[in-house]
C-alpha positions as CSV (number, residue, x, y, z in Angstrom):
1,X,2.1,-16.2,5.2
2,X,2.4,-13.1,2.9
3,X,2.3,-13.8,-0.6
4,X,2.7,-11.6,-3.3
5,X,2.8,-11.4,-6.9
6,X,4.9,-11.6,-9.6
7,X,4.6,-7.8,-11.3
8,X,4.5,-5.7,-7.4
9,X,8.4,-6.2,-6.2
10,X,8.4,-6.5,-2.6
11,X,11.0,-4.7,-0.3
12,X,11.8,-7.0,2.9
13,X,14.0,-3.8,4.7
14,X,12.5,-3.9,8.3
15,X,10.3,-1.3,9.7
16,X,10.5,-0.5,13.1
17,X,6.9,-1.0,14.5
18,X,8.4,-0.4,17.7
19,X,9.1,3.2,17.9
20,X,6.6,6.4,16.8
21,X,6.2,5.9,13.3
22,X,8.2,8.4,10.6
23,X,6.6,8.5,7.4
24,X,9.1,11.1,6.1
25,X,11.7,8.8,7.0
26,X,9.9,5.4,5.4
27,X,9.0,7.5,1.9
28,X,12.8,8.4,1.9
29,X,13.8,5.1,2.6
30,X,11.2,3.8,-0.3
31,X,12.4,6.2,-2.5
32,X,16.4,5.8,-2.2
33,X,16.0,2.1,-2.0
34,X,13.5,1.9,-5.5
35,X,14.3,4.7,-7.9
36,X,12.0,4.2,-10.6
37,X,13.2,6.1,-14.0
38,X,9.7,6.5,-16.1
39,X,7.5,7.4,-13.4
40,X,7.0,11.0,-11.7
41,X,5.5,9.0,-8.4
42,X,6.3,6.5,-6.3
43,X,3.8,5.0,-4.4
44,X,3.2,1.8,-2.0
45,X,1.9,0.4,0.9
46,X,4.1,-1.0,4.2
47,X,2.9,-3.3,6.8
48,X,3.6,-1.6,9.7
49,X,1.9,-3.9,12.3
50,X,0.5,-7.2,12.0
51,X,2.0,-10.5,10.2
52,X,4.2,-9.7,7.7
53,X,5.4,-6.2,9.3
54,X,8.1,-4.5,7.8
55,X,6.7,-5.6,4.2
56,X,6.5,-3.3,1.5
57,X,4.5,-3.1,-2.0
58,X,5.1,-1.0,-4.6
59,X,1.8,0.3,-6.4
60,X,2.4,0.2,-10.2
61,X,-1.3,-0.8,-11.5
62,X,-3.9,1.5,-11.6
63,X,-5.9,-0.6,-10.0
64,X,-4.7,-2.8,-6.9
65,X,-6.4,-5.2,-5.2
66,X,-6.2,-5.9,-1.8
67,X,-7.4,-9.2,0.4
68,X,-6.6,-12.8,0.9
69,X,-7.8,-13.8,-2.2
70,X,-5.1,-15.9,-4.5
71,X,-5.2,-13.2,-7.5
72,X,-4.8,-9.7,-4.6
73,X,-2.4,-7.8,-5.4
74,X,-1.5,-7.4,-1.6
75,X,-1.9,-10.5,-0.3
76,X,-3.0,-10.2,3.0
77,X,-3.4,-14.0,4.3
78,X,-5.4,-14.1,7.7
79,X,-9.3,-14.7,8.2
80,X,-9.7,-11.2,9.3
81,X,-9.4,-10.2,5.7
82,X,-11.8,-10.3,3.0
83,X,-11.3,-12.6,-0.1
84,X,-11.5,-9.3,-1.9
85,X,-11.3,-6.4,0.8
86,X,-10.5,-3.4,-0.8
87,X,-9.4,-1.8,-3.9
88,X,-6.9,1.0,-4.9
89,X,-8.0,3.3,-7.8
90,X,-5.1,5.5,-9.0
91,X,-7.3,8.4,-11.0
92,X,-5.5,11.9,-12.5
93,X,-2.7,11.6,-10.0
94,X,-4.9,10.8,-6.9
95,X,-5.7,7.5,-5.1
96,X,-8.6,6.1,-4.0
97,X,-9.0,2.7,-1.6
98,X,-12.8,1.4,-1.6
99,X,-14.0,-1.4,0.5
100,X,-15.0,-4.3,-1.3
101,X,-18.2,-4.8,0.8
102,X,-15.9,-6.7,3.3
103,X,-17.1,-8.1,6.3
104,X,-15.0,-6.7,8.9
105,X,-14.3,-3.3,6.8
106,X,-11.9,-1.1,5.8
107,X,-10.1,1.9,8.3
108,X,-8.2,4.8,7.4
109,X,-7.4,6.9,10.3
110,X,-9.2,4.8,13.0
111,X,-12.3,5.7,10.8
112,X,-14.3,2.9,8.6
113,X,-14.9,3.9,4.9
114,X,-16.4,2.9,2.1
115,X,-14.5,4.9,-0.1
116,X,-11.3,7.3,0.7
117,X,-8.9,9.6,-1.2
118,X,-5.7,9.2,0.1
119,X,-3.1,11.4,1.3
120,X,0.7,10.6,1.9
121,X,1.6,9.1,6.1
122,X,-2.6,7.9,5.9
123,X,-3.0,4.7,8.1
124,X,-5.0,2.0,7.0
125,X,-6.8,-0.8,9.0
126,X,-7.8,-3.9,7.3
127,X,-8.5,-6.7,9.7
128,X,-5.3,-7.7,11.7
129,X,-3.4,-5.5,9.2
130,X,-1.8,-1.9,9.6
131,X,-0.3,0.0,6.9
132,X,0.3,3.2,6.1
133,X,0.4,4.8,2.5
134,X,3.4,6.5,1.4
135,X,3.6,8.4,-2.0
136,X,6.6,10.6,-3.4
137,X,8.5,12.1,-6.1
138,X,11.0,10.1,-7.5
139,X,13.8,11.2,-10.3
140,X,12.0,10.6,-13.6
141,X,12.4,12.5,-17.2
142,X,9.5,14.4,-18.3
143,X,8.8,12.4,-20.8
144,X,7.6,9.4,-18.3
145,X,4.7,7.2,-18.6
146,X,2.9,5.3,-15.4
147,X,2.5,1.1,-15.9
């Protein structure tokens, strides 16, 4: 079972693991459905195959924790996962997922890394778990500041 915490609000809209995938569509869909005055960005990660597809987590720490682990920010609750998998670094606008030394490792683009700057529509792998990464600009004064 998915968990998640308190502080990363969770959108339950289905995603259609079904058909070709359309990131465009999905950060559109994001976007419309969590406007997010403050922030220039809007970032997340959605399970697109695996238990709990069609889950979404918006990214609003500079660091995220990912694993099965009680305290992850993504809760990702199978034995495939690591206690503490991986970890999402947001640095100067960019963000960075590192593999937390897990045991089964960490994938982006059917290739395992150890550390990887990633780019909006990337697919991560992290045991049973697909998502793919989806950033974009949401309506947000200038004078914003990132939580």
């Amino acid at each position: 079972m998915t968990q998640q915490q308190p502080d990363l609000p969770r959108d339950d809209a289905a995603v259609d693991t079904t058909a070709s995938l359309d990131h465009d569509a999905l950060a559109e869909q994001l976007d419309a459905a969590h406007p997010e005055p403050g922030r220039d960005e809007v970032r997340a990660l959605a399970i697109t195959r695996g238990p709990g597809a069609g889950s979404r987590y918006r990214l609003v720490h500079d660091e995220v924790r990912i694993g099965r682990h009680p305290d992850a920010h993504v809760l990702l609750d199978d034995v495939t996962v690591s206690r503490r998998h991986a970890l999402l670094t947001a640095v100067d606008g960019q963000v960075i997922i590192t593999d937390q030394a897990s045991l089964n490792g960490t994938y982006v683009a059917g290739e395992r890394v150890d550390s990887h700057l990633l780019a909006d529509g990337d697919e991560i792998q992290i045991g049973r778990f697909h998502l793919v990464y989806l950033e974009g600009p949401s309506a947000a004064p200038d004078d914003a500041h990132g939580g």
